[in-house]
C-alpha positions in Angstrom: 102.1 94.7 95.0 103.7 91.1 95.7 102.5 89.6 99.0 105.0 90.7 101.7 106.5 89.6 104.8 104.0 90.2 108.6 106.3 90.2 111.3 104.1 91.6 115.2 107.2 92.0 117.5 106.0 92.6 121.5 103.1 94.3 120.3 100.5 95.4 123.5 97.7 97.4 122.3 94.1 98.1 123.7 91.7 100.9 123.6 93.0 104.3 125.6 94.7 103.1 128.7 92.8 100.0 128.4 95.2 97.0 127.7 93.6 94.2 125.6 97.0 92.9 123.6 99.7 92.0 125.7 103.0 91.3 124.4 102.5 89.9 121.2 105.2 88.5 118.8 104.3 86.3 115.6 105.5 86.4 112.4 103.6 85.3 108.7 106.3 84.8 106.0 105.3 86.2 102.0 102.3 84.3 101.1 101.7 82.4 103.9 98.1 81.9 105.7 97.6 82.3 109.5 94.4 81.6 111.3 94.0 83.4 114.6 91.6 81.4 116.9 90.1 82.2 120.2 87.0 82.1 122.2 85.0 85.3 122.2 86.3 88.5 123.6 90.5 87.3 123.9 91.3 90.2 121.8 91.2 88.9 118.4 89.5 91.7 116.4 90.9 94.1 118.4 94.6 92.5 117.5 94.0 92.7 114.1 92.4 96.3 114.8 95.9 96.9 115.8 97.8 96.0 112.8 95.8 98.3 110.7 96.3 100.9 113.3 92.7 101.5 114.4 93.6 101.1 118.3 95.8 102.8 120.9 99.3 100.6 120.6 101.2 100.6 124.3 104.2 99.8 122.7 105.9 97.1 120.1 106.7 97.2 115.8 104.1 96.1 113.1 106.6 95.4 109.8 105.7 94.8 106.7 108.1 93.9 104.1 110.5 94.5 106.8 109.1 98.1 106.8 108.0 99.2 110.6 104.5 100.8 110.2 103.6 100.8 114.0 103.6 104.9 113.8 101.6 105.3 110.8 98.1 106.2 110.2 95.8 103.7 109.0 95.4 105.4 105.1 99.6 104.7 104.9 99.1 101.5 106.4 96.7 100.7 103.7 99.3 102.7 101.0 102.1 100.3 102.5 99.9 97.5 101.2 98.0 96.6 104.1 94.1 95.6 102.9 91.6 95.3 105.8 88.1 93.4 105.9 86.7 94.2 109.0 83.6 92.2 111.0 81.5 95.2 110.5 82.5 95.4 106.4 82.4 99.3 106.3 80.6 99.3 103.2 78.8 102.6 102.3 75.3 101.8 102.9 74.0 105.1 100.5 76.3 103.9 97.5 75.8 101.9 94.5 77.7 98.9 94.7 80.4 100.2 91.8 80.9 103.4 93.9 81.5 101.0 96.6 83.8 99.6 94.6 85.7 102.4 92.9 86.9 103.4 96.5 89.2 100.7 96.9 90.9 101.5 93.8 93.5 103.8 94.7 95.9 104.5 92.6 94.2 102.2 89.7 91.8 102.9 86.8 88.4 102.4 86.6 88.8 99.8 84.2 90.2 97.9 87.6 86.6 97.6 88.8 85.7 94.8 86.4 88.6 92.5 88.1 86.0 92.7 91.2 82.7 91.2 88.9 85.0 88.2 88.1 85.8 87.6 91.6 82.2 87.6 92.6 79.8 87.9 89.4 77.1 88.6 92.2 77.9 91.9 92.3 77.9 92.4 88.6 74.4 92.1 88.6 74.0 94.0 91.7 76.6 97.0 90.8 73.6 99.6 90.5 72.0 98.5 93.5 72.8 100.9 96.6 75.2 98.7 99.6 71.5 98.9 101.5 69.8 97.0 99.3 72.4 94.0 99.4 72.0 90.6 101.7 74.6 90.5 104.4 76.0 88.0 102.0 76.6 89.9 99.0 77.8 93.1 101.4 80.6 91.0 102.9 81.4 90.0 98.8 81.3 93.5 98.4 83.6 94.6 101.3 85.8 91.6 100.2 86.3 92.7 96.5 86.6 96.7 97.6 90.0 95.3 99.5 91.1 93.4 97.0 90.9 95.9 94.2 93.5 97.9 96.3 96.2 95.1 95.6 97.4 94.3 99.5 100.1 92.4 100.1 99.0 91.7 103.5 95.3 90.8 103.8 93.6 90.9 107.4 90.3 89.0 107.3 88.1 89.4 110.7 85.3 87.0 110.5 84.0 87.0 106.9 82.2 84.5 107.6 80.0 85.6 110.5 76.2 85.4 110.4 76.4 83.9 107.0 74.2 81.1 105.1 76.3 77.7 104.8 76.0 78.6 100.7 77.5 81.8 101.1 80.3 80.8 103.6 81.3 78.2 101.2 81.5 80.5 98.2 83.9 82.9 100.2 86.2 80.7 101.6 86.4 78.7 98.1 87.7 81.8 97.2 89.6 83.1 100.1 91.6 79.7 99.9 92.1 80.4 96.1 93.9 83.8 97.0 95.2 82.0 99.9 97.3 79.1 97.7 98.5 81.8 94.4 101.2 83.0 97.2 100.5 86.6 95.9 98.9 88.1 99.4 99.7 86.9 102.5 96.1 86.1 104.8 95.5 86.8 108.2 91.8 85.3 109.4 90.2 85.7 112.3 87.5 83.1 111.8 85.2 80.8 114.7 84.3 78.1 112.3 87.3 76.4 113.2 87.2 73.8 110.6 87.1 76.0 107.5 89.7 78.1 109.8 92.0 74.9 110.0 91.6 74.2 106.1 92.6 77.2 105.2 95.8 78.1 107.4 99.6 77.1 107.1 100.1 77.6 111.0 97.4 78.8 113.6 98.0 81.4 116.5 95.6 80.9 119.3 94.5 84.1 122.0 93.9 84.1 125.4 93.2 87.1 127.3 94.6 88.8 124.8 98.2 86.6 124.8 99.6 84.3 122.8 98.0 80.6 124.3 99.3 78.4 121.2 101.2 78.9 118.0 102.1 76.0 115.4 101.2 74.2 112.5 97.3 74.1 112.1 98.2 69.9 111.1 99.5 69.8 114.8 96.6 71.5 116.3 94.1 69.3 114.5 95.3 66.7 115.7 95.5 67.1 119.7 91.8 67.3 120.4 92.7 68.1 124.2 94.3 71.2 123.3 91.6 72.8 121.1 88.8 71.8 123.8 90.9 73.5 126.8 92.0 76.7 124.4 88.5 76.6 122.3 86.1 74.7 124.2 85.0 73.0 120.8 85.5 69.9 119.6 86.9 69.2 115.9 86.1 66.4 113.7 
């Protein structure tokens, strides 16, 4: 399906009665790239855990394509076009890598699968090998490819990168920022290399304590060094 509209409108979520969102409101248009930034433990993962309806929500609407999905399971989520990579990559760890693979279909043939060994020919050569037997780089390929087989128009990204050889990073976000720039799915990453992060996005939304510290143009951010050392406690080149 075409990449669709993201609009998170005073959204508060957490885990039970445990608040860890507060208040959030951001919108991505079709297409569009947004990179959410934040020192560790401000809620990030557990914001995008939100849109794809995998925490408690306190209150607030999750559209896409203008369509509220804040009271929907996460399997209509995903049938509402909503594809989700997650920092743990879910793959199944007793499947080959083509059954992996041939659960993100969905609705599409078998024949799909092949789109996935063009995206990352890795896997080609690895599609008998069980998700066990894969490096940590080739299972976050894996997890990548399973999401994209399902055709999202919304793609949520947490950390792809994470724990990942400089080789390997480079390979995924050289095609993350491919997707990215077609305009055909709109991205959402969570990422801490904040360079690659910056590179990537149209427009960055920064988290504090689980509220919105900074949102803007990820040119503007770049450039004011003071703000990304107070909100990130990095420096950027």
């Amino acid at each position: 399906m075409p990449a669709a509209r993201l609009e998170v409108v005073n959204v508060s979520a957490g885990y039970g009665a445990t608040q860890i969102i507060t208040d959030m409101s951001f919108d991505v248009p079709a297409g569009d790239r947004l990179a959410i930034l934040g020192r560790n433990g401000m809620g990030k993962t557990t914001l995008l855990a939100t849109l794809m309806g995998l925490s408690s929500r306190h209150g607030g609407e999750i559209k896409v394509g203008g369509i509220d999905l804040a009271d929907l399971r996460t399997s209509s989520r995903s049938r509402f076009g909503v594809g989700y990579v997650p920092q743990t990559r879910g793959i199944f760890r007793s499947l080959t890598v083509e059954e992996n693979l041939s659960t993100g279909l969905k609705d599409r043939s078998r024949g799909a699968i092949k789109e996935a060994y063009e995206m990352f020919p890795r896997l080609g050569e690895r599609r008998r090998n069980l998700g066990m037997q894969l490096s940590g780089g080739e299972q976050q390929m894996l997890s990548m490819a399973r999401t994209l087989l399902g055709k999202p128009s919304v793609l949520l990204l947490d950390e792809p990168l994470e724990g990942l050889a400089p080789v390997i990073c480079d390979e995924l976000m050289e095609m993350i920022s491919r997707l990215g720039s077609s305009g055909d799915v709109t991205v959402v990453l969570v990422e801490q290399q904040i360079e690659r992060a910056l590179d990537f996005a149209d427009r960055v939304l920064i988290l504090e304590r689980g509220r919105q510290a900074w949102l803007g143009p990820s040119v503007e951010l770049r450039s004011n060094r003071d703000l990304v050392d107070r909100l990130l406690g990095v420096g950027i080149h």
